[in-house]
N, C-alpha and C positions, 0 to 999 in steps of 0.2 A: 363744647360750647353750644346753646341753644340758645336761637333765634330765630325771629318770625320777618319771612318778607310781606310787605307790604307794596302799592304803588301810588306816593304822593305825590302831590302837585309840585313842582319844580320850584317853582316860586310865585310871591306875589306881589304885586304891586299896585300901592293905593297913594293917591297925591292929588294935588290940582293939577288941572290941564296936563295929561300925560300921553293921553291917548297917541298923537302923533300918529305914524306910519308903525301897525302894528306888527311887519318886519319886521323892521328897525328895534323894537321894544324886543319881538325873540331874538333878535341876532346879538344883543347881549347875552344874552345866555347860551349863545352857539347852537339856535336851532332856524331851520333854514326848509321855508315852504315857499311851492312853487305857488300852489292852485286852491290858495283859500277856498272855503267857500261860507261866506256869513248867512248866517241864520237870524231875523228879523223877525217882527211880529207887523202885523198890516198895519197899523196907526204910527203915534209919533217915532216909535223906535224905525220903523223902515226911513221914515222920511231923516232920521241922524243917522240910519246907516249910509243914505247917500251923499251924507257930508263926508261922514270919518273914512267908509268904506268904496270910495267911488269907483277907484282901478280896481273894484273884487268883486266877482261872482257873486251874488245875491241872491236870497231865497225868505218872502215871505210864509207865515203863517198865521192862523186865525187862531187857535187854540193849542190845546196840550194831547187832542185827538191822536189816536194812532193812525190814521189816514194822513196825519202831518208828518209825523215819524215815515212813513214811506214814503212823502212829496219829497222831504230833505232827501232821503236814499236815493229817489231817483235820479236827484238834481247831482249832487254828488257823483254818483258814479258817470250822468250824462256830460259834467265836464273833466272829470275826472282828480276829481277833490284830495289832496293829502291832509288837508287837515280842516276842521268845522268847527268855527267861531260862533259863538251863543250869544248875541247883543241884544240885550231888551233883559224883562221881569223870571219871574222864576218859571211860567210856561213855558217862553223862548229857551231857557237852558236848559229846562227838563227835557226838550223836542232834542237839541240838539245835541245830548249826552247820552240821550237812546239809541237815535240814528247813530252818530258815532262808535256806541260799542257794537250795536249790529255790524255796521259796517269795519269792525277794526282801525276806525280811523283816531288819531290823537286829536284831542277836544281842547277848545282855550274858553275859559268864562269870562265875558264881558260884560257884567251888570249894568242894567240903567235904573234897576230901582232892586231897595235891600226887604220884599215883604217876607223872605223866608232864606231856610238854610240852604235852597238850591244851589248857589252858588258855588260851593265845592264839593257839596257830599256823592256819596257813591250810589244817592237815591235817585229815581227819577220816575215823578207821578203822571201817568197816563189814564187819557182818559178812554176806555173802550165802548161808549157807550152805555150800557145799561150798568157799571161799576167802573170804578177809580178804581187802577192799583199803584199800587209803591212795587218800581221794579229794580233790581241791584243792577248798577251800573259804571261804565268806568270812572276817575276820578279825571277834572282837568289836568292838563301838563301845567296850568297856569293860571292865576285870574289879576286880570286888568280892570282896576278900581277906581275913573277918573270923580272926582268928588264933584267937581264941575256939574259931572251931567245928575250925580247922586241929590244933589240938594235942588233940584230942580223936581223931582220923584213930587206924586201926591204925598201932604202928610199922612195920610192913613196907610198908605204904602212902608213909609217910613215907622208907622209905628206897629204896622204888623210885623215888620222884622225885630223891634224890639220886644213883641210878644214869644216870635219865636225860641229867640235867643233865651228869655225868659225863663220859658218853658222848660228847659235843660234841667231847672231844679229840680221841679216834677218828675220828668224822666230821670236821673239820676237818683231820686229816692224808689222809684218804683225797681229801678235793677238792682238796689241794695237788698230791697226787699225777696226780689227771685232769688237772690243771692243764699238769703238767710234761710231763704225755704228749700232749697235745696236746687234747685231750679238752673240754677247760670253760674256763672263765676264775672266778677267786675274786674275789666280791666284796669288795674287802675292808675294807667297812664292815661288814656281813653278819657276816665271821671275826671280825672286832673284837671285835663284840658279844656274838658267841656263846662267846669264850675269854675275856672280861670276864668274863660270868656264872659261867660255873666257877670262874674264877678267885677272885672272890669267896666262893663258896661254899667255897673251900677256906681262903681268909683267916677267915672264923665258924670253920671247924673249929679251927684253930688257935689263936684267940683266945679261941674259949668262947665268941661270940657269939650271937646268939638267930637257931638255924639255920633255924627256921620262915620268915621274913620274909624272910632271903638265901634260901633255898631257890624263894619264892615268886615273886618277883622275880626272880629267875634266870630260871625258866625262861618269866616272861612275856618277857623280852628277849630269849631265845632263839626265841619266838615270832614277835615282832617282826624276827630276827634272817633266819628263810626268809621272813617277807613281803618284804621287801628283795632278798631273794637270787632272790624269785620262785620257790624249787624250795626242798625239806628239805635241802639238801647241809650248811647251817651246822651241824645238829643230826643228820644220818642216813647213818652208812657200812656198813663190814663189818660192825660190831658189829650194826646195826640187821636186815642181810638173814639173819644166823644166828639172832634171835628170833624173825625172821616166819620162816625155816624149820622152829625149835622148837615154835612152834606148829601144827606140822602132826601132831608127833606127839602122842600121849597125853597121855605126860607133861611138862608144859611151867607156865611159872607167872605172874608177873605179867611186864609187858612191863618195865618201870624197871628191875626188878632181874636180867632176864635180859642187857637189853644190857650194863649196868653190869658183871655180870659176862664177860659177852663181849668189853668195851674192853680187860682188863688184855691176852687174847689178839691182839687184833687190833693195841694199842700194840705187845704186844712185835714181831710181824710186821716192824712198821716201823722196829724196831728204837730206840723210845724207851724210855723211864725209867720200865717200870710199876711198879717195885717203891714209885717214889715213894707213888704213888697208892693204888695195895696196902696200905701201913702207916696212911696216913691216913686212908683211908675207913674200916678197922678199925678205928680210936679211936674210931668210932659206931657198931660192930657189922655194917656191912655185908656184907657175907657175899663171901668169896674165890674160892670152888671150885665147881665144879657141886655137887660133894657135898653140899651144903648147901642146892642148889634140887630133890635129887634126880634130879637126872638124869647116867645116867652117861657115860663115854667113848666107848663105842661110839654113843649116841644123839648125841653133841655132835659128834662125827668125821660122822655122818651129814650131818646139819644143816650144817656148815662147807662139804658139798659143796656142797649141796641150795641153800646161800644164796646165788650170782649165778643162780640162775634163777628165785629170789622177784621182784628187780627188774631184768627184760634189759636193757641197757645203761648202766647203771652201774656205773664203773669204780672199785675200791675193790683193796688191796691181794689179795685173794682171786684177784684176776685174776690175778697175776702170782708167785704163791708155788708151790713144791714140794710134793709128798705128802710128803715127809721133811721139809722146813722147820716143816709142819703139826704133826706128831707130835712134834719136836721143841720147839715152844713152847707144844707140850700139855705133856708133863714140865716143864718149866720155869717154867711160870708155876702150875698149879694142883699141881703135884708136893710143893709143901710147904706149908701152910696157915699164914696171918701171922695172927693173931689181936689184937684188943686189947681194951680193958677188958671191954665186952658181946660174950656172945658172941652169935651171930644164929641165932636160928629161923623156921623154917617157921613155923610153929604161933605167934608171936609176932602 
């Protein structure tokens, strides 16, 4: 009989007002820590870690720097941590699921805002200075999803997580594609799961359903989705390699809602159906066109180059398109703006 080990998250839990005494919350599940130690970001999330987290070891941070990855380490080992809580945005978990597997310690996610897939996956983006990377890392035992503190998030937080999630379609047409070229093989429990989560989140839109907790949920499955897969491919294609290219220049914005906006270009590429996607993420205001993350054509034409040599070998439809193909589902995809009820700000 063949079978693959993996290591997932234990469980998860998403609701109103849950948080409680986060004990309390693993000792259902029969796990039992002495010497937390929370991980915090310096603004509002420190000031709710002193609400939720009061009797616990506390450790701010500024960023997603690797100089913070070894503040956590130090603090850790100086009180002598069994395990390291991530409370705040996807910086905060990133910090604290690097520290963690450096240090061997089991890791729990506690989101306070949903802009990306950080919250479960086995990814965690560090900043070194003169480059970002995507480093493998371990999965949480757990992630604590109180909705409470979720729908209090900026919206543009909230819709860079719906970009993320988004995204997966992107990424999932690009690994079919490595697939066909000879390149990888698709899991296709992995794809499953990561086109379920979208999928879903597109069913809330549609329904008016309460998009917080499909939103949340999604993209811990899609989490779940690369542990499986063993690599990001479920969650990470062309879309993915033109925001870490955008990131290198100036002007660039949050990661959810750059690649979100990068999928409608990179679907059309492939010659699928973005206009679907296009009209309905606009029912939430999501934002359509660079225009509106400020950045313009000539920065985003850059970036499209620049992006197979963010990640060298992987093969994503960018390998194998035209400088005229390019330009041309430049006009066509952001050339006319679909708008729907909200419209979307920066400044939101």
């Amino acid at each position: 009989m063949f079978s693959k080990a993996v290591s997932l998250p234990i469980f998860w839990m998403i609701g109103e007002n849950i948080m409680g005494d986060i004990k309390d919350v693993l000792s259902q599940y029969n796990m039992v820590f002495h010497r937390p130690l929370v991980v915090t970001g310096s603004g509002v999330t420190s000031e709710l870690g002193e609400n939720y987290f009061s009797s616990y070891h506390r450790v701010s941070i500024n960023s997603n720097h690797i100089s913070d990855v070894e503040k956590v380490k130090a603090q850790a080992r100086s009180v002598g941590s069994d395990l390291l809580i991530g409370f705040g945005g996807g910086k905060v978990i990133d910090v604290a699921k690097m520290a963690a597997t450096e240090l061997n310690l089991p890791f729990l996610s506690v989101p306070t805002a949903t802009s990306n897939d950080a919250v479960a996956s086995p990814v965690a983006v560090i900043n070194f200075g003169e480059y970002v990377k995507s480093m493998g890392a371990m999965a949480p035992i757990g992630v604590v999803a109180d909705l409470d503190i979720l729908r209090n998030q900026p919206r543009k937080q909230f819709l860079a997580g719906v970009g993320d999630l988004f995204s997966n379609i992107s990424a999932l047409a690009d690994w079919q594609l490595a697939a066909e070229r000879g390149f990888e093989r698709v899991d296709p429990v992995a794809a499953y799961l990561s086109r379920n989560a979208v999928e879903n989140l597109f069913r809330a839109i549609e329904n008016g359903s309460d998009l917080y907790a499909t939103l949340v949920e999604g993209l811990v499955v899609s989490g779940v989705a690369m542990i499986l897969a063993g690599n990001s491919r479920p969650s990470s294609g062309a879309e993915h390699l033109i925001s870490h290219a955008l990131d290198r220049f100036p002007v660039h914005g949050l990661h959810g809602l750059q690649v979100g906006v990068a999928a409608f270009f990179t679907l059309r590429l492939h010659g699928m159906n973005y206009v679907r996607y296009k009209k309905l993420l606009s029912q939430i205001g999501f934002p359509c066109s660079w225009q509106e993350l400020n950045v313009d054509r000539e920065t985003f034409m850059k970036a499209v180059r620049l992006a197979p040599q963010t990640r060298s070998g992987r093969y994503t439809i960018l390998s194998e398109v035209t400088p005229e193909l390019l330009q041309e589902a430049y006009d066509e995809v952001y050339g006319v703006s679909v708008r729907g009820d909200g419209e979307f700000s920066i400044q939101d």
